[in-house]
C-alpha positions as CSV (number, residue, x, y, z in Angstrom):
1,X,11.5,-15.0,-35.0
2,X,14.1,-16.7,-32.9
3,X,16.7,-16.9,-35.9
4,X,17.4,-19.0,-39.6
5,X,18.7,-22.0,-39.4
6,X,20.2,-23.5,-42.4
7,X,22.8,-26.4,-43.4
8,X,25.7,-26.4,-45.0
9,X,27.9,-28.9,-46.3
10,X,25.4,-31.8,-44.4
11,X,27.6,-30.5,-41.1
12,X,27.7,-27.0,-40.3
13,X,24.9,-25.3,-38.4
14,X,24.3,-21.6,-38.8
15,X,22.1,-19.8,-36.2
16,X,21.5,-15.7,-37.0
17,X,19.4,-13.5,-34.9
18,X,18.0,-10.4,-36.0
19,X,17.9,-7.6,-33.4
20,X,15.8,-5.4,-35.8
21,X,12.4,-5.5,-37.4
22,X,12.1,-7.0,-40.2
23,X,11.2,-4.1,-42.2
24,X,9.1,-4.2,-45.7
25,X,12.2,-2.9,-47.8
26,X,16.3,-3.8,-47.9
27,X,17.4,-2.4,-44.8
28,X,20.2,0.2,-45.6
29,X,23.8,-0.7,-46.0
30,X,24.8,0.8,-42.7
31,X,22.3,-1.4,-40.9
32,X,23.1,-4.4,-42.6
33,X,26.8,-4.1,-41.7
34,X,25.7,-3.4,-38.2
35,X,23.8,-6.9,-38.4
36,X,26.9,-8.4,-39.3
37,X,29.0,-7.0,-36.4
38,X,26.4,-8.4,-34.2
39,X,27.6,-12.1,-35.1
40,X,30.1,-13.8,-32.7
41,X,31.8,-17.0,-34.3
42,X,32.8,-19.7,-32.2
43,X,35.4,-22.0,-32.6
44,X,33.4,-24.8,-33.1
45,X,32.3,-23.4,-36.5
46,X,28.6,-23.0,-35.3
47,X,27.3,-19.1,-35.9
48,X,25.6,-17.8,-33.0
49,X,23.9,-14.2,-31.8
50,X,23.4,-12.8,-28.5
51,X,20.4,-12.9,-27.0
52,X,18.8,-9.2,-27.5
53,X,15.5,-8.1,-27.0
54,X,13.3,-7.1,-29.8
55,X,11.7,-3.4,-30.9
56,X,8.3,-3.7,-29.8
57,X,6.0,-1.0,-30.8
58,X,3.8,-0.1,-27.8
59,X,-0.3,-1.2,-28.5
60,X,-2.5,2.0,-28.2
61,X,-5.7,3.6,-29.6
62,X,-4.8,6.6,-29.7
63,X,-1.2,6.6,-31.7
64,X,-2.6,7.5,-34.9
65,X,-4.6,10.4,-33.3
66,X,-4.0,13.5,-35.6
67,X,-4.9,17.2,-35.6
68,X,-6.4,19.1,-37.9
69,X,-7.4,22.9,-38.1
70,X,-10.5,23.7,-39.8
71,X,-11.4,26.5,-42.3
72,X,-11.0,30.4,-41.5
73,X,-14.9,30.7,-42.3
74,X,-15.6,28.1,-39.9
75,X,-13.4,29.6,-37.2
76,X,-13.9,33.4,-35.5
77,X,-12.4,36.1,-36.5
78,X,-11.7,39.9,-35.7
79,X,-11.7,39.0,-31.5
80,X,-9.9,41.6,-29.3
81,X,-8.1,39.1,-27.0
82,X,-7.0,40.8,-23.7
83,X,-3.6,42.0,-23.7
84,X,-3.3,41.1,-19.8
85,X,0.0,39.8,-18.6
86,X,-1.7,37.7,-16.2
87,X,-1.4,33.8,-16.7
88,X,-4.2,32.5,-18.0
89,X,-6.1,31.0,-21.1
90,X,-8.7,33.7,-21.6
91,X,-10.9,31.5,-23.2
92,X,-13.6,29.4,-21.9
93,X,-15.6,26.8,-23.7
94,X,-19.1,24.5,-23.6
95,X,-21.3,22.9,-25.6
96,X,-23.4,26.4,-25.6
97,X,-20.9,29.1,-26.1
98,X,-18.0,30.1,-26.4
99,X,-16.5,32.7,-24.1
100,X,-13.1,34.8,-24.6
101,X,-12.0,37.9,-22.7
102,X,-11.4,40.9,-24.7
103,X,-10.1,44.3,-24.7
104,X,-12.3,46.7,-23.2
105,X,-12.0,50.4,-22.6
106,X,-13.5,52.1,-18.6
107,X,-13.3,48.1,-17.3
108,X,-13.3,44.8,-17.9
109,X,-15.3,42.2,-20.1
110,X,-15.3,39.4,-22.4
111,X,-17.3,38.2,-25.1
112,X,-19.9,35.4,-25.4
113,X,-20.1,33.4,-28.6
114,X,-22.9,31.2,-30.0
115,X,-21.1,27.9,-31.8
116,X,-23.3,28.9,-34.4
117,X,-22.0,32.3,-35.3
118,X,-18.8,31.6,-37.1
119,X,-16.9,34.2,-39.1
120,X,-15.9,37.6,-38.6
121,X,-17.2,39.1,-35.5
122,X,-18.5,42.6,-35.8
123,X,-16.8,45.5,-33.6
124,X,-19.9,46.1,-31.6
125,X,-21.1,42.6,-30.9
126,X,-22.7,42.9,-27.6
127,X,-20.2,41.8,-24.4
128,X,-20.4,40.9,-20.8
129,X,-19.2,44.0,-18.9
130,X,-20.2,44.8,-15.3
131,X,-16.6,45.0,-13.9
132,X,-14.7,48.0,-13.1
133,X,-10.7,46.1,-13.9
134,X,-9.7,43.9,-16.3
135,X,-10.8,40.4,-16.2
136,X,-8.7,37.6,-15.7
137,X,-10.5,34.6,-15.8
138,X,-13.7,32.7,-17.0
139,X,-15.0,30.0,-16.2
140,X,-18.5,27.9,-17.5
141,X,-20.3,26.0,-14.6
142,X,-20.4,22.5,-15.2
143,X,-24.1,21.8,-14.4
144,X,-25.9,25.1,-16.3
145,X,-24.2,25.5,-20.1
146,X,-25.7,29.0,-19.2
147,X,-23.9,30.4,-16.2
148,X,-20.3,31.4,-16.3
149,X,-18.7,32.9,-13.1
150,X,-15.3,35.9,-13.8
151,X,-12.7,36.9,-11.9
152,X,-11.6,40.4,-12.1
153,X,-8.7,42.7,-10.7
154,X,-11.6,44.7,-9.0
155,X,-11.8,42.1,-6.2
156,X,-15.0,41.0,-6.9
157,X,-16.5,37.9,-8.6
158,X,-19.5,38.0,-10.5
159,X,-21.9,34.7,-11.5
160,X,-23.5,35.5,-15.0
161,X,-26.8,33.8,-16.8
162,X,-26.9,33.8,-20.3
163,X,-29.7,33.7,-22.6
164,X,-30.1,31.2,-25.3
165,X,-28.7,32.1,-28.2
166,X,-26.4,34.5,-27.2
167,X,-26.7,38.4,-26.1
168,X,-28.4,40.6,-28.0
169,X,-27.0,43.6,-26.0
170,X,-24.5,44.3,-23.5
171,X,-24.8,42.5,-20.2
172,X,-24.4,44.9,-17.0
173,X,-26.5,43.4,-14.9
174,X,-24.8,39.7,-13.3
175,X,-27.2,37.2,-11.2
176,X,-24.7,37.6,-8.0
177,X,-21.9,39.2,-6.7
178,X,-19.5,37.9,-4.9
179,X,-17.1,40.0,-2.5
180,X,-14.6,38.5,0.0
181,X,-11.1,39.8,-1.3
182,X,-8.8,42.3,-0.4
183,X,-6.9,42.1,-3.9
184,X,-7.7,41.2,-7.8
185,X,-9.1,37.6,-8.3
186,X,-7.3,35.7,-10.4
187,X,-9.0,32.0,-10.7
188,X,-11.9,30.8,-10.6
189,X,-13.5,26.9,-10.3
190,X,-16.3,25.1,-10.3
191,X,-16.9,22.1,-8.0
192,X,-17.3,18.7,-10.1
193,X,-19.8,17.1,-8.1
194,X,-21.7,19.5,-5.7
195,X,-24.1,22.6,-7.2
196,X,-23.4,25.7,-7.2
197,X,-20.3,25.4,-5.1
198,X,-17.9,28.0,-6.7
199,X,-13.9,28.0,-5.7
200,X,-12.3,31.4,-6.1
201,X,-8.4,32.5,-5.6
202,X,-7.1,35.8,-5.2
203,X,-3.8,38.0,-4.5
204,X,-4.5,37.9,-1.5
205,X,-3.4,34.4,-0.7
206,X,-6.6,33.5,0.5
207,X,-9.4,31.1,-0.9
208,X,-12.9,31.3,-0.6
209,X,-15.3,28.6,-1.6
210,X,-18.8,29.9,-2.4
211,X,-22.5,28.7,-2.4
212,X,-23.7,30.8,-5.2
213,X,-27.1,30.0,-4.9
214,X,-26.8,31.8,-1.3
215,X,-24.3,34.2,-2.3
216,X,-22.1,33.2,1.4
217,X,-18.5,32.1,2.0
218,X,-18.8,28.4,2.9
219,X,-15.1,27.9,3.9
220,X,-12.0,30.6,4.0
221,X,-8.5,28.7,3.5
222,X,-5.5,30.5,4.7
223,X,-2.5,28.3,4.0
224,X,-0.7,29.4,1.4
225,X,1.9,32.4,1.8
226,X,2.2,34.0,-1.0
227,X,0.5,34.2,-4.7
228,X,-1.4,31.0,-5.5
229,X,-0.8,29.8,-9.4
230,X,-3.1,27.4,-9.8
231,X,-5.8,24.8,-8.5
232,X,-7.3,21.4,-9.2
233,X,-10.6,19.3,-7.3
234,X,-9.7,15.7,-7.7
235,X,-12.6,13.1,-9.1
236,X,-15.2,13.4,-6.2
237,X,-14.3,16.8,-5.6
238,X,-13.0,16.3,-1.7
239,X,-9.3,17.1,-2.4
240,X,-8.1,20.3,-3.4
241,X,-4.5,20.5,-5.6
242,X,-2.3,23.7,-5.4
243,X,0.4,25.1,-6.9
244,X,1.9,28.5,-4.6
245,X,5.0,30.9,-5.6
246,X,6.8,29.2,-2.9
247,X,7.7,26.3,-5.4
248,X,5.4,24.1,-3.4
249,X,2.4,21.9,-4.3
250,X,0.1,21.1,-1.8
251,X,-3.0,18.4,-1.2
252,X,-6.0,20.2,1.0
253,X,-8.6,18.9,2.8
254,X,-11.0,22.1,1.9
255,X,-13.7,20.9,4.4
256,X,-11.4,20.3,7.5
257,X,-9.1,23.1,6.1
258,X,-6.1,20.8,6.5
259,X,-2.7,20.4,4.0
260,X,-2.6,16.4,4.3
261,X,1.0,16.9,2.1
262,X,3.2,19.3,0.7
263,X,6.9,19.5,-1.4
264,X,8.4,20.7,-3.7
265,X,7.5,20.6,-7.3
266,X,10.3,22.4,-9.6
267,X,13.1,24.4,-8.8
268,X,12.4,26.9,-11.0
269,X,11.0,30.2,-10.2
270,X,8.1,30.5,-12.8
271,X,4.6,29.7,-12.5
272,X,4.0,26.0,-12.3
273,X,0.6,23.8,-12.9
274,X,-0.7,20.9,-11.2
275,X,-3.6,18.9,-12.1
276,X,-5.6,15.6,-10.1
277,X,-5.7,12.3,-12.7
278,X,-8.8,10.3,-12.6
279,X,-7.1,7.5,-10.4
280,X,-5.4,10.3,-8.1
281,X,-2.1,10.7,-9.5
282,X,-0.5,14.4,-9.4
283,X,0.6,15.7,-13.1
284,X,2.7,18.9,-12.5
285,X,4.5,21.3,-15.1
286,X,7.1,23.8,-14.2
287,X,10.4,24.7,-15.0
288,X,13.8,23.8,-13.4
289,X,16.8,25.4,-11.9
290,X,18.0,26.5,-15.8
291,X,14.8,27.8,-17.0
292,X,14.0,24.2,-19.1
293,X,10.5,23.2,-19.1
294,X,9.2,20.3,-17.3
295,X,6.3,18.0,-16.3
296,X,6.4,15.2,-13.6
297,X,4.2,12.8,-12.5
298,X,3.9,11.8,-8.8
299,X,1.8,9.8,-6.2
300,X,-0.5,11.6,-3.9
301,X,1.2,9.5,-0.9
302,X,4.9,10.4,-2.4
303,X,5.2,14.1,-3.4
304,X,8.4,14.6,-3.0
305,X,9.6,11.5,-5.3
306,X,8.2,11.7,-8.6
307,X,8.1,8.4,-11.0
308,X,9.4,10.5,-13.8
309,X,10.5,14.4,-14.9
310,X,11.0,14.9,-18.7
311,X,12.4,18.0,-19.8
312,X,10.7,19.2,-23.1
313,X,12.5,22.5,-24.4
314,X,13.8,26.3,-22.7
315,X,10.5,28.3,-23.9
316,X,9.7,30.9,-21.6
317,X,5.8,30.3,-22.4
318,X,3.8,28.7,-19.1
319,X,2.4,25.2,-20.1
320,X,-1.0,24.5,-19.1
321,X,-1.9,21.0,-19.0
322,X,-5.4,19.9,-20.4
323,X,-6.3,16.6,-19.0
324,X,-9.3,14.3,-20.5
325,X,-10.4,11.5,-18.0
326,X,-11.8,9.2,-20.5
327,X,-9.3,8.8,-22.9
328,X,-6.4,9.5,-20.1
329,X,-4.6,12.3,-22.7
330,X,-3.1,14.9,-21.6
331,X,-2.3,18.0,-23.8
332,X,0.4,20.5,-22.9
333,X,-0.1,24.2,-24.3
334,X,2.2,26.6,-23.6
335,X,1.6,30.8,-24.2
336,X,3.3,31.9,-27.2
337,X,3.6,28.8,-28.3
338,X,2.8,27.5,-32.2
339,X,2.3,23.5,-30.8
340,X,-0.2,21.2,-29.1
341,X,1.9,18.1,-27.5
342,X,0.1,15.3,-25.8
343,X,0.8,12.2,-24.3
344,X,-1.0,9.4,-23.0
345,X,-0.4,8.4,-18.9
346,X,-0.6,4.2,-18.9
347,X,0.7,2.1,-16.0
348,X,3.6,0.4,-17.7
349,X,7.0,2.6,-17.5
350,X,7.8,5.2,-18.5
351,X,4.1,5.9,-17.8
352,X,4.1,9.2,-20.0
353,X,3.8,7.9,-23.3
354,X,4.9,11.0,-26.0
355,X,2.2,10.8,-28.9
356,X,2.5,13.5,-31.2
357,X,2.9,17.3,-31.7
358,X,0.2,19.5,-33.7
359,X,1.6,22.4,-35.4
360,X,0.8,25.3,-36.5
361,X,2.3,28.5,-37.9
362,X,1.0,31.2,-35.6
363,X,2.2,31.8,-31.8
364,X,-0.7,31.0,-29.4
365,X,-2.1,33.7,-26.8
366,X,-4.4,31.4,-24.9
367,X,-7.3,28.8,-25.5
368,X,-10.1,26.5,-24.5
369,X,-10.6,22.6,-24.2
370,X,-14.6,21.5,-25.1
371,X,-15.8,19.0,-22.9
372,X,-16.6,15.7,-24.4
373,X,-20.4,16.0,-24.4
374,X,-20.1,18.7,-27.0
375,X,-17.1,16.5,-29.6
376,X,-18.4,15.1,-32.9
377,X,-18.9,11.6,-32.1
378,X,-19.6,10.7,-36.2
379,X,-16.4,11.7,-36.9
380,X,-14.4,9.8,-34.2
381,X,-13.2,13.0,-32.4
382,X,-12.0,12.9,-29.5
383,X,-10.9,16.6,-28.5
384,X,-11.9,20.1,-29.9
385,X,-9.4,23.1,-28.8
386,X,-10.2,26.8,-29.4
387,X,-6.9,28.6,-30.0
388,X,-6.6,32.4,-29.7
389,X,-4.2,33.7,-31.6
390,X,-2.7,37.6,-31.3
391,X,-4.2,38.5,-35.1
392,X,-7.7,38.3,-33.4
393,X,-8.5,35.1,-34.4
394,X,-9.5,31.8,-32.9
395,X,-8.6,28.9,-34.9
396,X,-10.5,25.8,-34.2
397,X,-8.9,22.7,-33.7
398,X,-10.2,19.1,-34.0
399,X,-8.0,16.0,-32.7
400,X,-9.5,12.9,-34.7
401,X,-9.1,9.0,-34.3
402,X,-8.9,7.8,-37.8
403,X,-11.5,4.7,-38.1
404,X,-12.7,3.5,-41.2
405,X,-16.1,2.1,-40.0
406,X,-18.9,5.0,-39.1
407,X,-20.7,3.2,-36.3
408,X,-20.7,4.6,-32.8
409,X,-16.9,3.7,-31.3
410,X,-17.6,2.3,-27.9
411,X,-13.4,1.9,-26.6
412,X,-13.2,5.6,-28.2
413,X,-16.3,6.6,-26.1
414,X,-16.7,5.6,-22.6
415,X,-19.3,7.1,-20.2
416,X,-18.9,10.6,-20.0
417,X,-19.2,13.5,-17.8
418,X,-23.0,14.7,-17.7
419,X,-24.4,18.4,-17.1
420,X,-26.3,16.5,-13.8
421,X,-25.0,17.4,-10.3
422,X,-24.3,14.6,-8.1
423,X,-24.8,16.8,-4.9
424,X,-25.9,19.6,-3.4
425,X,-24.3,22.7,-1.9
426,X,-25.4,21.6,1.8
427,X,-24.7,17.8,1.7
428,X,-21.0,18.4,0.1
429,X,-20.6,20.9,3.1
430,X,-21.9,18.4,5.3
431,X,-18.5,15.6,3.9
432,X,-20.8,13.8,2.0
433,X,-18.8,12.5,-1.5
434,X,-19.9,11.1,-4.7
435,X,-18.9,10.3,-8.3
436,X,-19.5,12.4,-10.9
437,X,-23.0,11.5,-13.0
438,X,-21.9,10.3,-16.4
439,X,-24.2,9.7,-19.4
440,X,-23.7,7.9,-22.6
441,X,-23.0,9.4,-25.9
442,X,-24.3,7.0,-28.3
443,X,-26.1,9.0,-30.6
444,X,-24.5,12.3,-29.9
445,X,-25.3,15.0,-27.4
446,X,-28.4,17.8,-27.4
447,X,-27.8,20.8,-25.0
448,X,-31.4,20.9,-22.9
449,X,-32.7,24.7,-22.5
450,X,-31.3,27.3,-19.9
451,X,-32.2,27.0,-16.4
452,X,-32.3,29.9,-13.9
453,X,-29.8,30.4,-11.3
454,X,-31.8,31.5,-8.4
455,X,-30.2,33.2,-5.8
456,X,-31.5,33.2,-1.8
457,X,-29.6,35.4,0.0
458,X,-29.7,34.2,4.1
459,X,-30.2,35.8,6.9
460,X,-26.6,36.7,8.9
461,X,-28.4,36.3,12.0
462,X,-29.8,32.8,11.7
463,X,-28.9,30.1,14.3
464,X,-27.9,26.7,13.0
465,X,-31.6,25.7,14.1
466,X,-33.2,28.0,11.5
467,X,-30.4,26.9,8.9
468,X,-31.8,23.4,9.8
469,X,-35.2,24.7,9.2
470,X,-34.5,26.1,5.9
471,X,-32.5,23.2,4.2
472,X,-35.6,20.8,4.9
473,X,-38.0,23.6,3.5
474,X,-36.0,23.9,0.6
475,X,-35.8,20.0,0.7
476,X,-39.8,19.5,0.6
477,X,-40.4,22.3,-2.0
478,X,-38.1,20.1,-4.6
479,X,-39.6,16.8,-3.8
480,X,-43.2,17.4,-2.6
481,X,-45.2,14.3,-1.0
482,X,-48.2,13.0,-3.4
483,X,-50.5,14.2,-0.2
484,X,-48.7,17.7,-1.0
485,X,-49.3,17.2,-4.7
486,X,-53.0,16.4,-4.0
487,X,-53.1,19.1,-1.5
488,X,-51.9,21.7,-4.0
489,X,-54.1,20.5,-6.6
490,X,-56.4,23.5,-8.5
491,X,-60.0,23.8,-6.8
492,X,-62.4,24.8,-9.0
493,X,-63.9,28.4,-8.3
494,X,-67.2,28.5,-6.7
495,X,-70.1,30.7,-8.4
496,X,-70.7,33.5,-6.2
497,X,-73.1,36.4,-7.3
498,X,-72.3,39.9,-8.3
499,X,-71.5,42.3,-5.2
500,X,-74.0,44.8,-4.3
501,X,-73.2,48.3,-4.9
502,X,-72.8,50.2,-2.2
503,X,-73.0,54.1,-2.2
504,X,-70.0,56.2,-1.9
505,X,-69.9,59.3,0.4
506,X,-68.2,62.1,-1.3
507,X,-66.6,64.4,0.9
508,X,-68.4,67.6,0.9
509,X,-66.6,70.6,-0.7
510,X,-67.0,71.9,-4.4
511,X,-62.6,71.9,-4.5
512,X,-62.7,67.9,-2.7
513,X,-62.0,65.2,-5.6
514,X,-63.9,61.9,-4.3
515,X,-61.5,58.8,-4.0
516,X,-64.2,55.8,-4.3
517,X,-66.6,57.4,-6.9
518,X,-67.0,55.5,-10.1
519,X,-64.5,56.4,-12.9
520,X,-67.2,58.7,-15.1
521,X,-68.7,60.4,-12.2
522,X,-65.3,60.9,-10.6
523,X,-63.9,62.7,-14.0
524,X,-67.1,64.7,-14.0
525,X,-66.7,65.8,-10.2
526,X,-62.9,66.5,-10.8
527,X,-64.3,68.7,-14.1
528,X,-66.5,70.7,-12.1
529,X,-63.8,71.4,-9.4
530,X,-61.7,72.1,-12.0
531,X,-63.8,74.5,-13.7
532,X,-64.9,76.2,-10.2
533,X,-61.0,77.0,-9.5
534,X,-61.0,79.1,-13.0
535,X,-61.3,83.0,-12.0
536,X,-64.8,84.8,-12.7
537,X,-66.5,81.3,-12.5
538,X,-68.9,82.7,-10.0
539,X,-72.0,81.0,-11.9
540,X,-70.3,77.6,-12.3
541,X,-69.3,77.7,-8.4
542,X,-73.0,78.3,-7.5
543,X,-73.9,75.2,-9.3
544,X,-71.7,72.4,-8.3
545,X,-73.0,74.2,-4.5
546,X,-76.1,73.4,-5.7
547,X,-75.5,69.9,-6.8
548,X,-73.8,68.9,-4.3
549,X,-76.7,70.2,-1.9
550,X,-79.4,68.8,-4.1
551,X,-77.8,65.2,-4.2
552,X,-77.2,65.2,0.1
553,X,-73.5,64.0,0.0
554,X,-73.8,61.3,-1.9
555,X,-73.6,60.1,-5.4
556,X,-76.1,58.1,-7.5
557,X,-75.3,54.3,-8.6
558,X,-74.1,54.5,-12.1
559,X,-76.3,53.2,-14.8
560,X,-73.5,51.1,-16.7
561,X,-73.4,48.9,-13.9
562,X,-76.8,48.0,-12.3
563,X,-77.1,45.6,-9.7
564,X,-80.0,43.7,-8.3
565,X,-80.0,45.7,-4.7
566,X,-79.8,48.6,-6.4
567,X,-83.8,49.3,-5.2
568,X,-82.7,48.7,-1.6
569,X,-79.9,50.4,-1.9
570,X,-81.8,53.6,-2.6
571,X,-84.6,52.8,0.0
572,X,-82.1,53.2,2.2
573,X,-80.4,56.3,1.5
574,X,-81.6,59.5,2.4
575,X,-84.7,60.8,0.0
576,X,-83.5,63.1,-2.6
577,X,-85.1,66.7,-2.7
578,X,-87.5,67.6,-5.2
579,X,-85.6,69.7,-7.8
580,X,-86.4,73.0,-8.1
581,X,-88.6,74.5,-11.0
582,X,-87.3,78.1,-11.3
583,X,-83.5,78.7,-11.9
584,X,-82.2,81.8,-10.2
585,X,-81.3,84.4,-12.6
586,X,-77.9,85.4,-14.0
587,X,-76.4,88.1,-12.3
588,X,-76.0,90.7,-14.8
589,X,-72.4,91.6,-16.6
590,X,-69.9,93.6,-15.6
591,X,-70.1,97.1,-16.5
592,X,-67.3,98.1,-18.7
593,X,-65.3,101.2,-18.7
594,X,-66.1,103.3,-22.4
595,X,-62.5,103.5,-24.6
596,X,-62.7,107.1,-24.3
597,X,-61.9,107.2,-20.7
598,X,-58.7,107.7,-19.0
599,X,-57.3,104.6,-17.3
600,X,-57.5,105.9,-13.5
């Protein structure tokens, strides 16, 4: 509406422009009078308005998105949340499980959780603890909803498989461990694309990127001097994102082991996040010179000019910035903290778009984002957050679209992250890069059954040739030829005859237990010896002489299991003795001493 134009008199021309909305209601009586101060008369009696842009509310999806918490029976309760001072969520979560670290007395551990099993969780439910510190963070691999890899401050990492509907005792036994640093690990990341490639971080200043399934460092970075915050793979996983002590953010190379750029992030002195966008911008959060919290968004080519900084508030809470590629959201959640802010990154300025703010009335001590494949897609949601709290109990938290129809929202729902890897350990070592596998969500998600992490531990020792060798072994065994299919086909079993008996020699000797007699004639053998050791046995010693002389050595075929050479078989041996027809007498008994005589 470009203004009212109206006559009066036949003569006069009145033009008035409206530099507000034209609301439902009366606009208030100080806005009306600022209206009128807007109005410039000229002395030509014509009423005219500067020219001034209008309100425009900006178009988006997601401006009506709205949080909601859901019941305290359908949340988990009683849940010993660590009580580490270390910076990080303690919580981990999939479409499988959910996985928080807890309090544990003589180590470290943290619990595993079946969605399913909702409610108060008893004190002795069974947990995941094989380290000897504290653990400090969690992480679910990608590509298996049943392996989950810990950092602990016993310098060792540790790759886990869990069962299927949960742990029904406590795990001590992991699939792999992992030990490369000299101090307490305290991150852990999967790779996006490539399987089983594992990134860990420690207080060291050194990172390690893993091949679990080998259990070997594939590459060593040492470019960072002091404590390392926090790190980030970008899309196709070939750039690595840091955040260091030093203030400084930094964009690796991980295969050539190169920084390609480096500045400065924020001035202040606490820990500071960074995160990769899906089209490569840098979103970093920190804190400035006075302590105010902070997030910027930069270009990979330009880190040391940001396109914006906002300052948000002087918490003293770290903010951690959850980021979901499909909808391009980011949520900020800071510890101790009682809100959830997001925002949505467009390419019109100011480019951070502030949406809302969920809040709630307890302080939060860490928490977990759920991928996409495991939101509700009937309900139209878009996030699912697990927040611990310090009263022991993790509140669930649903972020909803509100649409009236019930049909399957495409715009809300864009190809997804899938469980599928896109590489493999060796060809992402090798600079191959892909994009991530995606799937569809139309008609909702079903979790597929565990697989096995398999571990191959290789040999130190091997020359690149051998290594060469190996990775086109392992290559065939996954993809066999149809020749090899055919090849390794079941042949049917031919039909052979029963084997002959052969006769066992026994080793000569009353006290000599026979090693290839039967079962029944070996018992009876190892009776008589038996037997014959006994003191005053001198009649049962003569006897199994006697037998043993009378059968030559050798034992007779047993009758349970006759066989058709059985005639040959005693052709051949040596002809048996006749038995003899009069037994030897007993010897007579002992004389014994009458009662009436003296002992000596």
């Amino acid at each position: 509406m470009n203004g009212i134009e109206m006559d009066i008199d036949g003569t006069t021309e009145i033009k008035r422009h409206n530099s507000f909305t034209i609301p439902t209601k009366r606009a208030p009586i100080s806005k009306r009078k600022g209206r009128e101060r807007c109005h410039s008369y000229h002395s030509d009696g014509k009423v005219e308005a500067p020219k001034m842009s209008f309100r425009v509310v900006r178009s988006s999806k997601f401006r009506h998105v709205y949080g909601q918490a859901l019941k305290r029976e359908q949340c988990y309760d009683n849940v010993r949340v660590s009580k580490s001072s270390w910076d990080s969520t303690f919580c981990a979560v999939n479409p499988k499980f959910l996985a928080i670290i807890v309090e544990s007395a003589g180590g470290g551990a943290f619990i595993v959780l079946p969605h399913n099993k909702v409610g108060r969780i008893p004190a002795d439910h069974p947990l995941v603890g094989g380290h000897k510190g504290p653990v400090l963070d969690i992480a679910w691999c990608p590509h298996n909803d049943n392996v989950i890899a810990s950092g602990s401050e016993d310098c060792v990492v540790k790759v886990w498989q869990i069962p299927d509907g949960g742990l029904s005792r406590t795990l001590t036994e992991p699939v792999v461990d992992l030990v490369y640093h000299q101090r307490r690990v305290g991150l852990v990341l999967w790779h996006p694309t490539a399987q089983n490639v594992l990134l860990t971080a420690g207080s060291d200043n050194q990172i390690a990127i893993w091949n679990v399934g080998t259990g070997e460092v594939l590459i060593s970075l040492d470019c960072h001097p002091d404590l390392i915050y926090s790190a980030c793979w970008n899309w196709t996983g070939s750039k690595l994102l840091t955040t260091c002590r030093d203030k400084k953010i930094r964009i690796i190379d991980p295969r050539k082991g190169e920084v390609e750029s480096e500045a400065i992030a924020h001035e202040g002195s606490k820990a500071s996040r960074a995160i990769f966008l899906k089209h490569g911008l840098v979103f970093t959060t920190g804190f400035s010179r006075m302590s105010e919290r902070q997030y910027s968004l930069r270009t990979p080519d330009e880190l040391n000019e940001p396109i914006v900084t906002v300052e948000i508030d002087t918490s003293n809470g770290v903010m951690f910035p959850l980021y979901d590629p499909d909808t391009n959201l980011i949520y900020l959640c800071g510890k101790g903290d009682s809100v959830i802010r997001y925002f949505e990154v467009t390419p019109e300025p100011p480019f951070v778009h502030y949406i809302n703010t969920f809040q709630t009335p307890d302080p939060q001590r860490g928490i977990g984002m759920m991928p996409k494949r495991g939101c509700d897609v009937a309900t139209c949601e878009i996030a699912k957050f697990y927040r611990l709290n310090n009263s022991g109990l993790c509140q669930v938290v649903s972020m909803t679209v509100p649409r009236k129809s019930e049909l399957f929202q495409e715009d809300l729902y864009p190809d997804t992250l899938s469980d599928e890897a896109s590489l493999t350990a060796d060809e992402w070592l090798a600079g191959e890069d892909a994009e991530p596998c995606t799937m569809s969500l139309k008609g909702g998600y079903v979790s597929g059954r565990a697989t096995q992490l398999t571990v191959t531990k290789r040999n130190a020792l091997a020359t690149p040739r051998d290594r060469e060798r190996d990775r086109e072994r392992d290559k065939d065994e996954r993809s066999p030829t149809p020749a090899a299919r055919d090849s390794q086909a079941p042949t049917p079993a031919a039909a052979t005859p029963p084997p002959a008996f052969s006769a066992m020699v026994v080793s000569a000797g009353p006290h000599a237990a026979p090693r290839h007699r039967p079962r029944a004639r070996q018992g009876r053998a190892l009776a008589h010896a038996r037997r014959a050791r006994q003191p005053g046995a001198h009649a049962r010693r003569r006897h199994a002489a006697a037998r043993l002389q009378r059968h030559g050595g050798e034992c007779r075929p047993s009758r349970s299991a006759p066989s058709p050479t059985a005639s040959a078989t005693r052709t051949s041996a040596r002809p048996r003795p006749p038995r003899a027809t009069a037994r030897r007498p007993r010897p007579p008994p002992p004389r014994r001493r009458p009662p009436s005589a003296p002992w000596w």
